[in-house]
N, C-alpha and C positions, 0 to 999 in steps of 0.2 A: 564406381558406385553400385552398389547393389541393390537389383530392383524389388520390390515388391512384391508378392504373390497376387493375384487376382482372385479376386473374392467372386464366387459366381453362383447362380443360383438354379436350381435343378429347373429342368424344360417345364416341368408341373406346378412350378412352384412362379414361373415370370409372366408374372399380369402382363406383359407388352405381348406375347407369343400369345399367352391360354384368347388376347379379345381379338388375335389379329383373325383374316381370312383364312390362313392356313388353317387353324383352329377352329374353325366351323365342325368340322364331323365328331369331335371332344366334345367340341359344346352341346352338338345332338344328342351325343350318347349318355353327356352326361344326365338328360334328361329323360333318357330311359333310363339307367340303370339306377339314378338317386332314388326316383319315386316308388322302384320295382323294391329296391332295397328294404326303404320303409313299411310301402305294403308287406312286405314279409316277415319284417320284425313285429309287425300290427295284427298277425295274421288275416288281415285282407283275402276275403276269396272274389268278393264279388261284387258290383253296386244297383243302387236305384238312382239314377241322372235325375234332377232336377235345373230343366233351363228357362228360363225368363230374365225380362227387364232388373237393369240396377237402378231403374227412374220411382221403381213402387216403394212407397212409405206403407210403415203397418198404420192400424187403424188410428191409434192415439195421436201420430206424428201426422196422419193428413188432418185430421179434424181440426189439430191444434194450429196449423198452418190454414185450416179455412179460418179459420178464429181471425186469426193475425190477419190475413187479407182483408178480411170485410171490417174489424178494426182501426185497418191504418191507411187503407183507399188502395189497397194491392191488389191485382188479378185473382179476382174470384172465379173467374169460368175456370182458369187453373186450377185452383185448388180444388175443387169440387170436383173436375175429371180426376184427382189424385185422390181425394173420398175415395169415388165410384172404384178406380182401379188398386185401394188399397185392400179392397175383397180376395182378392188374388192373393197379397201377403199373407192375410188370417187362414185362407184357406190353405195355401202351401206350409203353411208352419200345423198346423192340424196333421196335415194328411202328413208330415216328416214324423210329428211324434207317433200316430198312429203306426209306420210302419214298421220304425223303430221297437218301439213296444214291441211288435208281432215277431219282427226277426229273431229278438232278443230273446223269446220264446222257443225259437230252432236249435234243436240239441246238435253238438257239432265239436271239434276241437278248434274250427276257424271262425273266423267271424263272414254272416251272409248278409248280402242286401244293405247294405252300409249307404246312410242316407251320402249322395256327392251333390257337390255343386260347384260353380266356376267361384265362390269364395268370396264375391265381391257383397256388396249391399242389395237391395231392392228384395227381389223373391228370393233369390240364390243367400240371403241371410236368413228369410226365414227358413226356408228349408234347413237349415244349420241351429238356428234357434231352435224349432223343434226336435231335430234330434236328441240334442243338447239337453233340453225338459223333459226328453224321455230314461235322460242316463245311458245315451248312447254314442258312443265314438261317432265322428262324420266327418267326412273329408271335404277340403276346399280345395279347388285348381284356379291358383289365383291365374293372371296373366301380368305383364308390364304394359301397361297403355295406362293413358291418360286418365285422373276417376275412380282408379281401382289400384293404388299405390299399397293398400293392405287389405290383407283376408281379415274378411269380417270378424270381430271378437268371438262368435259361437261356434266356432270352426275347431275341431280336435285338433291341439297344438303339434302333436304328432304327424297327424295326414293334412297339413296347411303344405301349398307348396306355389312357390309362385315361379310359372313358365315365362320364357322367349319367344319360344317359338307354338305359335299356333299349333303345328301340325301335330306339334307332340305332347300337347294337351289335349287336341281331339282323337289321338291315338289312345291316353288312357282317358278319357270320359268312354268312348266306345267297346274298349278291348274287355273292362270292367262290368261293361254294364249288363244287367238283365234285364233292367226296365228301364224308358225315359218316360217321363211327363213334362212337357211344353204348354209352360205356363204362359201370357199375354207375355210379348215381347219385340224387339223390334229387329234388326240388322244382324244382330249376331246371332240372337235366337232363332230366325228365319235360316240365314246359315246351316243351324247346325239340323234344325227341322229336316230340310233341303237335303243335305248331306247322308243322314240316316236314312233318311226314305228312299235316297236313291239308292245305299248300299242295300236294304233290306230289296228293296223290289229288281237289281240286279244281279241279289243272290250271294252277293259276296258277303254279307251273314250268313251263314249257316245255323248260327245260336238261333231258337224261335226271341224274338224280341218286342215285347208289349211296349206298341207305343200310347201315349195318349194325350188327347187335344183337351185341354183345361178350357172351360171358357167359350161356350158356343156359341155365343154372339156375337164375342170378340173375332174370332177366326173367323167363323162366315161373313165378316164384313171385312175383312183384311185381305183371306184369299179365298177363291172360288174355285176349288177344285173341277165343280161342274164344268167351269167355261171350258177346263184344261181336256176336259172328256170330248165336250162338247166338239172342242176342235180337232180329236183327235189324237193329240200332243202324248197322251196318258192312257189307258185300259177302265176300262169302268170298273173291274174290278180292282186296279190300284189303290182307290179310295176306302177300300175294305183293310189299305194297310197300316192305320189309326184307329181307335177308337176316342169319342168324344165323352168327355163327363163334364157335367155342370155343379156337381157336389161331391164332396168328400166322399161319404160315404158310396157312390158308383167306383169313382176311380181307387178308391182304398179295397171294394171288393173285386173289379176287375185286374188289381194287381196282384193281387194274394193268392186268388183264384188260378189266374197265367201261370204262376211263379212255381203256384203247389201242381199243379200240370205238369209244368216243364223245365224247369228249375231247379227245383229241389234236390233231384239226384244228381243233378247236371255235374262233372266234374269243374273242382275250381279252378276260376283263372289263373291264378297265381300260382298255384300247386303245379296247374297243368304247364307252365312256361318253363321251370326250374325240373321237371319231370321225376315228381314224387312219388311216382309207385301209379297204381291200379286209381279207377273211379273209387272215390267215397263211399261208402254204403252209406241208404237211404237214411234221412232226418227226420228224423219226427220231433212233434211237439215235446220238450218237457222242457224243465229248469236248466241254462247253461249249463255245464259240468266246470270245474274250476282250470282256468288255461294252464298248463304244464308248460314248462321251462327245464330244458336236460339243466341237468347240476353245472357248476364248472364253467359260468357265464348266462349272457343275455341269450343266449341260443338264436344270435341274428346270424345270414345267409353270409358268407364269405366270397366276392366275386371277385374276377381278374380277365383278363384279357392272354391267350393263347392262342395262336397261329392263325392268328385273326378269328377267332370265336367266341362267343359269350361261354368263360367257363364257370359253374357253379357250383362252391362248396358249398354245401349244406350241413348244417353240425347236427348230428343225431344223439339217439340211446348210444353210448359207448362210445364218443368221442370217435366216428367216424365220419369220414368228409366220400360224399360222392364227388365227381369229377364228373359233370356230365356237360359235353359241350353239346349246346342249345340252340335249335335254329328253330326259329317261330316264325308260323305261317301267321303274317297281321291280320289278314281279309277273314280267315277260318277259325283263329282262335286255337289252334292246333302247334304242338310240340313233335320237333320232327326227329333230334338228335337220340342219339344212343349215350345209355351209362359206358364210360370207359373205364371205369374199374373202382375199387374203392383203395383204402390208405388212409392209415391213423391221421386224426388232424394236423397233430402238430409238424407229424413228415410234408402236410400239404403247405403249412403255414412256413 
């Protein structure tokens, strides 16, 4: 009797292998190289972090839920603290369109300062709403937990991405960002608060990084820096490594301000990773210039894996592909590899 052939399916291709344990370091990397991808197709250089609560309604949806309570015999204290803290939505959807607008004013061939957020609901949508109202791309890093099963509708359907794993969502909130503002939030916003200011204040920033405390009531009744001075635990000057704002207008000109200081020329993230040539020359104010696209496709980045390195095509003027394998310092933001040569694409493809 003669048997059969076996039907089999390539190692990339078999769902049982890509969710086993073997498959963990794929699944990491897939999560760097997907998002790195898109940012590059999006021309992504850089972002402004927005982190706070997914529990904040905007203005209309808490008033309309105090309604409902006091209506039908439901928790009024609740709804009223969700009033109170829906000032925080209005304000973060403000300060996104504002900044948007202003970026969007930076002449450049990439795009700067691109509103982000973790993707989900509460502040992290408005901040994406406002973008959005301004005419501007903005990215979401959603995550899988319970609550946040979709990136919010105002989210650039292009830079929506929803993560596994934590660490490599706060790898790109941080490696992206030039600025955070930490809006009223609970456990994870605390987290991520926690996390930056310890890198910033152990130096493993090297970027300068504008943080800022949204909300000065809220914060000074939640954490007490002083006590942490007081005990010793912290430097008094640590607390110099935030700035507080209680209105739009402070923290919209403290970040503008930071940015056009120290920012502005800064080479871009993304450029810098993929090793695109020299620092940018300086940006100045005028009308975006219209994005170019080489002829002869989408002009997106071409990556592969060689002898264990991240290697990077890049399609150019004249259908040339670099070859540059790429070692990235995570902590510094820094590109270590060398160009290995160049070769027509299609000899790379």
């Amino acid at each position: 009797m003669t048997r059969k052939p076996t039907s089999l399916d390539e190692a990339y291709l078999n769902q049982r292998f890509l969710d086993s344990v073997d498959a963990r370091p794929l699944r990491i990397l897939s999560e760097y190289l997907y998002p790195f991808a898109r940012f590059e197709d999006q021309d992504v250089s850089d972002t402004i972090v927005f982190m706070s609560s997914a529990r904040c309604l905007s203005g209309d949806d808490a008033r309309a839920a105090l309604d409902k309570a006091r209506a039908e015999g439901g928790d009024v204290a609740a709804a009223e603290r969700m009033v109170a803290l829906s000032r925080y939505y209005e304000d973060a959807r403000e300060l996104a369109r504002r900044l948007t607008e202003w970026s969007k004013g930076l002449d450049g061939n990439r795009r700067r300062f691109v509103v982000c957020s973790g993707g989900g609901p509460g502040v992290m949508e408005a901040a994406n709403r406002g973008a959005s109202e301004a005419k501007g791309l903005n990215m979401g890093l959603g995550i899988s937990i319970p609550g946040e099963a979709h990136v919010n509708p105002y989210t650039t359907r292009e830079l929506a991405f929803k993560f596994h794993y934590f660490f490599m969502r706060k790898f790109w909130f941080i490696y992206l960002a030039k600025a955070v503002v930490f809006f009223p939030g609970g456990f994870g916003t605390l987290d991520e608060l926690f996390e930056v200011l310890t890198l910033v204040q152990t130096g493993k920033l090297t970027k300068r990084m504008p943080l800022i405390l949204y909300g000065s009531a809220y914060w000074d009744d939640v954490l007490d820096f002083s006590a942490l001075v007081r005990h010793g635990t912290i430097g008094a000057t640590d607390t110099e490594l935030f700035f507080r704002a209680d209105s739009v207008d402070d923290a919209f000109a403290f970040i503008t301000q930071s940015l056009d200081e120290y920012a502005i020329e800064q080479r871009a993230a993304v450029s810098e990773m993929v090793g695109s040539g020299p620092a940018s020359a300086p940006i100045a104010r005028a009308p975006r210039r219209p994005r170019r696209r080489p002829s002869g496709g989408r002009g997106r980045a071409f990556r592969g894996l060689a002898d264990g390195r991240v290697v990077v095509f890049k399609q150019g003027p004249g259908d040339l592909a670099r070859h540059i394998p790429v070692g990235v310092d995570l902590a510094h933001g820094r590109n270590f590899g060398r160009r290995a040569g160049e070769e027509d694409l299609r000899r790379a493809g």
